[in-house]
VMD Tcl script that builds the backbone (N, CA, C; Angstrom):
set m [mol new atoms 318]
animate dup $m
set s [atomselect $m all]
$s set {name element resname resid chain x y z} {
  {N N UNK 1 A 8.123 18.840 2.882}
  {CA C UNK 1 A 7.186 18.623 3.958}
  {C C UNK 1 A 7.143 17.155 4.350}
  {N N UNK 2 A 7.156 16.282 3.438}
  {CA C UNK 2 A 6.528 14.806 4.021}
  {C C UNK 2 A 7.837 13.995 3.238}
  {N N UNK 3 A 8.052 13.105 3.889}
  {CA C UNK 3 A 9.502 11.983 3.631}
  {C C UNK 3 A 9.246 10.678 2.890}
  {N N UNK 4 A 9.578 10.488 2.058}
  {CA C UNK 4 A 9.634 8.759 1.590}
  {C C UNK 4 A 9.806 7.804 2.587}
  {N N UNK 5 A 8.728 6.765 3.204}
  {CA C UNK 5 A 9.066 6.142 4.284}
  {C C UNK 5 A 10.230 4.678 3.093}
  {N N UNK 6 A 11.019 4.381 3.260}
  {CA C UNK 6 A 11.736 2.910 2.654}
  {C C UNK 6 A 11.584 1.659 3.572}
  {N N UNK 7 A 12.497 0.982 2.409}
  {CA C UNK 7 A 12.376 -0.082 3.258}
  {C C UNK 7 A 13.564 -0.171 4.173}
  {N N UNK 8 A 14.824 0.789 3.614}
  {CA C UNK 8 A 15.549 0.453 5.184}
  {C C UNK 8 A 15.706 1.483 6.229}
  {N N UNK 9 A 13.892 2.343 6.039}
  {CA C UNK 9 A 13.611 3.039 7.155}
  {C C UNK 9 A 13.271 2.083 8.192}
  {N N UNK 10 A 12.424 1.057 7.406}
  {CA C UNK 10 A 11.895 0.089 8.241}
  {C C UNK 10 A 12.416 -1.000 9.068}
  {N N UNK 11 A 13.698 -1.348 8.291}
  {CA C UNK 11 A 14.913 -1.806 8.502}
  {C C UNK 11 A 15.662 -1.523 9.969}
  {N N UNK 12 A 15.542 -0.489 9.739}
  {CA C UNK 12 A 16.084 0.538 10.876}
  {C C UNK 12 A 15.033 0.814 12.366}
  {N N UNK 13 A 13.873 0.957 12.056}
  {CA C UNK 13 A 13.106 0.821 12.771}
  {C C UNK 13 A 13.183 -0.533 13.733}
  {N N UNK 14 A 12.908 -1.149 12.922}
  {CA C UNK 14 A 12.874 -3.160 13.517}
  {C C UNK 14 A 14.565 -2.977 14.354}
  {N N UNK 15 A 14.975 -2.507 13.946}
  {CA C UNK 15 A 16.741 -2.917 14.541}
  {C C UNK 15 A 16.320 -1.994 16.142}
  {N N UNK 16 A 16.156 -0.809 16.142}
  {CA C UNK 16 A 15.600 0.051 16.993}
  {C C UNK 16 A 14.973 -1.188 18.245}
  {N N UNK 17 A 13.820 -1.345 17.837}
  {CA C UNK 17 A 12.548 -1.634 18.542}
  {C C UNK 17 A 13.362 -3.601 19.163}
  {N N UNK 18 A 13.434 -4.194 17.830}
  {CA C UNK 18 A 13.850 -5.827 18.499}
  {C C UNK 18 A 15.225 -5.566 19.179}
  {N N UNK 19 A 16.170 -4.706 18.675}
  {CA C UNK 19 A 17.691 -5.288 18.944}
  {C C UNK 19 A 18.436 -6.224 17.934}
  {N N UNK 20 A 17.424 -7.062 17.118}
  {CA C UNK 20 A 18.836 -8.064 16.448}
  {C C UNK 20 A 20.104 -6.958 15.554}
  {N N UNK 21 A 20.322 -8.069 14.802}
  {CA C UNK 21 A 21.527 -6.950 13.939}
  {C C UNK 21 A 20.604 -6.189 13.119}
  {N N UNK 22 A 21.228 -5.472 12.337}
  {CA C UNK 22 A 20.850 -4.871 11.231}
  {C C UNK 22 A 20.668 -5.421 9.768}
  {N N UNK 23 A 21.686 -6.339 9.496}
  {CA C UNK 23 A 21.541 -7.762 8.748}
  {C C UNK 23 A 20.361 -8.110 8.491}
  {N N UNK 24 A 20.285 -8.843 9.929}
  {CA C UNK 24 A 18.725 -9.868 10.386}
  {C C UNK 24 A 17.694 -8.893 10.405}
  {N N UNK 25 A 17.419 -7.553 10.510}
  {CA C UNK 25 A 16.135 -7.075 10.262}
  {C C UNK 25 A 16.033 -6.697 8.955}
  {N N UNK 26 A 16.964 -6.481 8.292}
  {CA C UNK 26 A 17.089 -6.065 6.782}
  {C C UNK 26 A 15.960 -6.942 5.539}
  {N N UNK 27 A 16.766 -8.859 6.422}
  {CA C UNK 27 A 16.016 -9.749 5.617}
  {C C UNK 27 A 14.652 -10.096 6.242}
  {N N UNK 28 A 14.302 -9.985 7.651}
  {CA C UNK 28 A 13.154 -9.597 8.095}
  {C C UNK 28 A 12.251 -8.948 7.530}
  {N N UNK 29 A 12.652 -7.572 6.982}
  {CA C UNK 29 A 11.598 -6.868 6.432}
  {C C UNK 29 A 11.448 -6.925 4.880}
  {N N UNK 30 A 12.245 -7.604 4.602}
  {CA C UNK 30 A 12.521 -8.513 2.698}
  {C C UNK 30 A 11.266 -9.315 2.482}
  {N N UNK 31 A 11.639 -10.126 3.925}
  {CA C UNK 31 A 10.960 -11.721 3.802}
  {C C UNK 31 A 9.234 -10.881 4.423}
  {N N UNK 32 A 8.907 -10.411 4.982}
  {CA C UNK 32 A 7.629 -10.040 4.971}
  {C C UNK 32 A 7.256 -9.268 3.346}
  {N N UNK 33 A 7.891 -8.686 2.766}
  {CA C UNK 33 A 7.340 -7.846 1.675}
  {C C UNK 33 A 7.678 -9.106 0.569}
  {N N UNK 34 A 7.918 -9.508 0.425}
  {CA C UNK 34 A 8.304 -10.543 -0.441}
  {C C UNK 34 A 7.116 -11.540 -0.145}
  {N N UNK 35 A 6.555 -12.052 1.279}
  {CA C UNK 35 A 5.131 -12.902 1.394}
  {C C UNK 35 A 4.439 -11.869 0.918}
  {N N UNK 36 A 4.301 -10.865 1.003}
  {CA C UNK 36 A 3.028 -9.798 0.337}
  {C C UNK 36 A 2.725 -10.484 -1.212}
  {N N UNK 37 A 4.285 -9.977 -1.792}
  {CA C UNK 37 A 4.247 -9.793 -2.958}
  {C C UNK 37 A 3.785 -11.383 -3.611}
  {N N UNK 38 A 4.185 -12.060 -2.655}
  {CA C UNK 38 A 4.168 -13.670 -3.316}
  {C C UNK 38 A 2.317 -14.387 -3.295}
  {N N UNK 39 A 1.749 -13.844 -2.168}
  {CA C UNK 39 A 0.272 -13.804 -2.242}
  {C C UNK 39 A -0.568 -13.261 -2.911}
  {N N UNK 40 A 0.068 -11.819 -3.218}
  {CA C UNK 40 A -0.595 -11.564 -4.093}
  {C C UNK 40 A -0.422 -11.335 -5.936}
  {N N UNK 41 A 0.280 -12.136 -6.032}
  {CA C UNK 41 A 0.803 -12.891 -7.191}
  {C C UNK 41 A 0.118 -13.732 -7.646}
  {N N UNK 42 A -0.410 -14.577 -6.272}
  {CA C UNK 42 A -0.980 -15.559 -6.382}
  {C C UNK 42 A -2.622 -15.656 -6.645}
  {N N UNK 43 A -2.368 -14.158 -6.855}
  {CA C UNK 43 A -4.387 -14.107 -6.323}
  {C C UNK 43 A -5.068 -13.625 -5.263}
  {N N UNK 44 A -4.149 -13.699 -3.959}
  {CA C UNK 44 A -4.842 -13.758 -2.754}
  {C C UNK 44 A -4.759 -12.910 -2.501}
  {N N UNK 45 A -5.592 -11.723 -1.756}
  {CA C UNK 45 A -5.668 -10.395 -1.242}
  {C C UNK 45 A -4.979 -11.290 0.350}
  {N N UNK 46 A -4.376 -9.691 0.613}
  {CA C UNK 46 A -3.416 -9.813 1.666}
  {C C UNK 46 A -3.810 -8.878 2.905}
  {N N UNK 47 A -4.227 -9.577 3.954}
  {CA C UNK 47 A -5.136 -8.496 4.991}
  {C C UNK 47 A -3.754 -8.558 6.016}
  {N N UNK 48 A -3.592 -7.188 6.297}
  {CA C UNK 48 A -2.444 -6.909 7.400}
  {C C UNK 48 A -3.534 -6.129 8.662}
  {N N UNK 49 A -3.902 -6.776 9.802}
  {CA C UNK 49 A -4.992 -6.445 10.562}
  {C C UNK 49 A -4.580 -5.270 11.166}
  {N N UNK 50 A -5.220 -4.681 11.719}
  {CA C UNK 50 A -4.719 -2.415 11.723}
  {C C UNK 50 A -4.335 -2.083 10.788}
  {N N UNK 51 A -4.165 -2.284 9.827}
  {CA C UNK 51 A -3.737 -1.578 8.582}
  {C C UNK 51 A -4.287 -1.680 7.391}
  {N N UNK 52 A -4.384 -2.710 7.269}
  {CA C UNK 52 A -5.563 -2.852 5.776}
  {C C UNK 52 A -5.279 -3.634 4.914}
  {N N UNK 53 A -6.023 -4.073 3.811}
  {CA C UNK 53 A -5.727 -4.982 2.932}
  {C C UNK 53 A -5.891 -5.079 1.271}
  {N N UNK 54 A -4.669 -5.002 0.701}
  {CA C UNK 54 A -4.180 -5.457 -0.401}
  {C C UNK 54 A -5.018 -6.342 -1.054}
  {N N UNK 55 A -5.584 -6.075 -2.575}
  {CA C UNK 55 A -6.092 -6.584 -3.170}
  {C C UNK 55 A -6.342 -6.303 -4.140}
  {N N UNK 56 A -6.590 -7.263 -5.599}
  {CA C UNK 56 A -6.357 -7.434 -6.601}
  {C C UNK 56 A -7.988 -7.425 -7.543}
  {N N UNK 57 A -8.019 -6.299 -8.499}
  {CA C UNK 57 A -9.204 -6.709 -9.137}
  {C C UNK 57 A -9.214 -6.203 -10.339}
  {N N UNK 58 A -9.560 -7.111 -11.350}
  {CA C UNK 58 A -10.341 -7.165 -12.920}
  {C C UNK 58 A -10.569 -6.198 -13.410}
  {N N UNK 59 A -10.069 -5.569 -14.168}
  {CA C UNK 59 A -10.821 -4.259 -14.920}
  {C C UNK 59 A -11.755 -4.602 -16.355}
  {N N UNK 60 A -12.470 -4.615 -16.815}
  {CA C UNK 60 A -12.726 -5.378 -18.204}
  {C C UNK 60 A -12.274 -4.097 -19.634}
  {N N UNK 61 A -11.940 -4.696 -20.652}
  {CA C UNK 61 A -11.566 -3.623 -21.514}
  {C C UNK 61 A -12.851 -2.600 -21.459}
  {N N UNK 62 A -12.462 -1.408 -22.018}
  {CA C UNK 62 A -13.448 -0.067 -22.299}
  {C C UNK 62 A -12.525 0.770 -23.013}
  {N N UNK 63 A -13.864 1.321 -23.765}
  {CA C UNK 63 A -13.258 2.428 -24.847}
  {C C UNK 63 A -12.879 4.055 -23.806}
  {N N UNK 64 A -11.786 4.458 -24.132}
  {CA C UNK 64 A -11.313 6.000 -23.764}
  {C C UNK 64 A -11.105 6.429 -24.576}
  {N N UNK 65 A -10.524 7.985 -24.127}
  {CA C UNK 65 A -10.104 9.228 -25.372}
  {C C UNK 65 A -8.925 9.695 -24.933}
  {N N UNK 66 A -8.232 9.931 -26.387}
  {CA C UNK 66 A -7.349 10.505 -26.096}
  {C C UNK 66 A -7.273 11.863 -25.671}
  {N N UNK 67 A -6.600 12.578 -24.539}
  {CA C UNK 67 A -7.197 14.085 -24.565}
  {C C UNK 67 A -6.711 14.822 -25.181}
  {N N UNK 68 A -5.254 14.662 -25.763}
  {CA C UNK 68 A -4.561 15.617 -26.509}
  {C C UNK 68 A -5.633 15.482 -27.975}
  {N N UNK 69 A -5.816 14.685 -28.742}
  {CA C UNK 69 A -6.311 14.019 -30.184}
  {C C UNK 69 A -8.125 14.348 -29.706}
  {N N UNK 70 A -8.747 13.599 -29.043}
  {CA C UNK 70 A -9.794 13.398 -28.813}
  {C C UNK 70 A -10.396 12.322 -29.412}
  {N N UNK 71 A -9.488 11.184 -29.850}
  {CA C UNK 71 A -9.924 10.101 -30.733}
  {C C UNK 71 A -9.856 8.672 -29.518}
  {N N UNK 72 A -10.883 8.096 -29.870}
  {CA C UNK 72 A -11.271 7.535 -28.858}
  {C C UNK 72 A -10.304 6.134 -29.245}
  {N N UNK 73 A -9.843 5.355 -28.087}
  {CA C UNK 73 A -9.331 3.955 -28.347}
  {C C UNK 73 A -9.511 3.210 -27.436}
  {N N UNK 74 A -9.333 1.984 -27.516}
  {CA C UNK 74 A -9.825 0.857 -26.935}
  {C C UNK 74 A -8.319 0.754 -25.740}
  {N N UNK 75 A -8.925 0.278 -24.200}
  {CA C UNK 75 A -8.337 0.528 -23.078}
  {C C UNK 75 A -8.170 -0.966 -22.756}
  {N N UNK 76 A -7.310 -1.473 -22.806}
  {CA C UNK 76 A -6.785 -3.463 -22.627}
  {C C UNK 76 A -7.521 -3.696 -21.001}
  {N N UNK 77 A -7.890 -5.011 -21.337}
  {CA C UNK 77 A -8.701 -5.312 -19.886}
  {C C UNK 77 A -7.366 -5.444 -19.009}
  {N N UNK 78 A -7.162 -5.537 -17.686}
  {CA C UNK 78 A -6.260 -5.809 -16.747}
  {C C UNK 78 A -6.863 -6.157 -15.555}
  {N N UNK 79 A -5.495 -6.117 -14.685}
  {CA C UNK 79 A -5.710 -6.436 -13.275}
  {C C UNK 79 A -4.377 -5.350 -12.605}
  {N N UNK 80 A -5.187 -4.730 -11.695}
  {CA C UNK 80 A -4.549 -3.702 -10.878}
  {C C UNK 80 A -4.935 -3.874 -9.253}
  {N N UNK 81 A -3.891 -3.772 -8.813}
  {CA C UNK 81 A -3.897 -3.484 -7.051}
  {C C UNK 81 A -4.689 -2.346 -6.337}
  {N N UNK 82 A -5.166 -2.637 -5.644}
  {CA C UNK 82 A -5.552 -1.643 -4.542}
  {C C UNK 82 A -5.284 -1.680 -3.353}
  {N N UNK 83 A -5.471 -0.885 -2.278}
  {CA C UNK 83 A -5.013 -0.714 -1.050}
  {C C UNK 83 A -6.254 0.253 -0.297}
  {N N UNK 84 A -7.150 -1.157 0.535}
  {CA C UNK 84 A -7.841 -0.240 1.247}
  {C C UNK 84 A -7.622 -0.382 3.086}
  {N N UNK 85 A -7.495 1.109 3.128}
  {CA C UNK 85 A -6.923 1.185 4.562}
  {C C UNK 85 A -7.588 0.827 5.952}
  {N N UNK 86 A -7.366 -0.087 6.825}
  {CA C UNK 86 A -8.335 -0.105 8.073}
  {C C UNK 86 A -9.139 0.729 8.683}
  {N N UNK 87 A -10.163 1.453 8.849}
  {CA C UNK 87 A -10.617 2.038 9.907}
  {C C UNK 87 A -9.668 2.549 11.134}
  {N N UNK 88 A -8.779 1.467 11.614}
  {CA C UNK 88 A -8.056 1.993 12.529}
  {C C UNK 88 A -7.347 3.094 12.116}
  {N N UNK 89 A -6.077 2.349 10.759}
  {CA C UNK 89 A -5.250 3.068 10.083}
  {C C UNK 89 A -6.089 4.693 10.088}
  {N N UNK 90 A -6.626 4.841 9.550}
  {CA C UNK 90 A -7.475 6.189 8.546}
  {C C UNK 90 A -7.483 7.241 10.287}
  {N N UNK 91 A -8.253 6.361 11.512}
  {CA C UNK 91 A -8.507 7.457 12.275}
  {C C UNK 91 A -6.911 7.721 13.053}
  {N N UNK 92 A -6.092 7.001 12.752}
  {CA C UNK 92 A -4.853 7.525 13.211}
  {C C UNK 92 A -3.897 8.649 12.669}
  {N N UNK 93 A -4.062 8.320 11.419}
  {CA C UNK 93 A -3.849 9.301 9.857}
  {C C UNK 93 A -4.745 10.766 10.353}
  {N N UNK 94 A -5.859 10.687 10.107}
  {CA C UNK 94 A -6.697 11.725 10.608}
  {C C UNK 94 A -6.432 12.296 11.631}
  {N N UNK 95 A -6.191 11.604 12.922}
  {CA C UNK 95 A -5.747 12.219 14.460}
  {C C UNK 95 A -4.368 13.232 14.129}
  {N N UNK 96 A -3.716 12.289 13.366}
  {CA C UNK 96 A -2.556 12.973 13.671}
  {C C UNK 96 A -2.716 13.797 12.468}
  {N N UNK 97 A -2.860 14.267 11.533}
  {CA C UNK 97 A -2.675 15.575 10.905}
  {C C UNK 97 A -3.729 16.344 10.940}
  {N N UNK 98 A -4.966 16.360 11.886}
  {CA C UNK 98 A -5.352 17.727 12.363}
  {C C UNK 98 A -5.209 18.007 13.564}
  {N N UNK 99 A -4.221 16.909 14.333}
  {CA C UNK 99 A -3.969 17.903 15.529}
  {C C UNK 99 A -4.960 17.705 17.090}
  {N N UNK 100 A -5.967 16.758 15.916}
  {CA C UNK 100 A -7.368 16.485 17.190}
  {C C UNK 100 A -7.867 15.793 17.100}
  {N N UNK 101 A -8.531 15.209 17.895}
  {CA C UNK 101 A -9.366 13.661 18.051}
  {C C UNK 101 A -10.194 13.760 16.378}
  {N N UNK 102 A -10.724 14.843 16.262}
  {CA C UNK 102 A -12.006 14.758 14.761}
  {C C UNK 102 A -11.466 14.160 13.598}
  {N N UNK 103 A -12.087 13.403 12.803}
  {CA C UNK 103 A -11.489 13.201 11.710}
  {C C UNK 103 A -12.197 14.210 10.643}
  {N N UNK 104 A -10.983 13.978 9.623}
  {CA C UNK 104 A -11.251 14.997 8.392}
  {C C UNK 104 A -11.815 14.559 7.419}
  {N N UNK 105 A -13.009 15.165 7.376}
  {CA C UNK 105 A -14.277 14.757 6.167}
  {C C UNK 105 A -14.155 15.089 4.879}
  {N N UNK 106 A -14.101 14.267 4.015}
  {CA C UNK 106 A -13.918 14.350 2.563}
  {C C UNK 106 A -14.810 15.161 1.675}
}
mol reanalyze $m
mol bondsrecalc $m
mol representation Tube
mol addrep $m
């Protein structure tokens, strides 16, 4: 039903839409995912405006269970990514897979 979008879908896309070579959009769409990755490396949440923004937050350790065992162990503090989507993004997502202006309520 639904496709892996890549990166040299995107690749392909940019070649489509600008015209340069295929080359030059290849490292085009490198060198943008690569500033993603390099900001937020750095710490910095990464706002892509219509689409949404990338960001980084703290988990502090906590105890879990195992479910197979049921013996509880200690869960290492970290830092994990998130991805929250624009408003725009979401009602476009929504438009287009029911077909109709309404969006789909959770």
């Amino acid at each position: 039903m639904s496709k892996t979008l890549t990166r040299a879908d995107l690749s392909t896309a940019v070649y489509k839409k600008i015209g340069l070579s295929l080359q030059e959009c290849n490292a085009l769409v490198d060198s943008v995912i690569e500033e993603i990755c390099t900001g937020l490396e750095q710490g910095d949440s990464v706002k892509l405006s219509s689409f949404g923004t990338f960001s980084l937050r703290k988990k502090k350790q906590r105890m879990g269970r195992n479910p197979k065992t049921g013996i509880e162990v200690p869960i290492t503090s970290r830092t994990v990514l998130s991805f929250n989507a624009s408003n725009l993004l979401k009602g476009k997502v929504n438009t287009s897979l029911t077909g109709t202006g309404k969006k789909i309520v959770p």
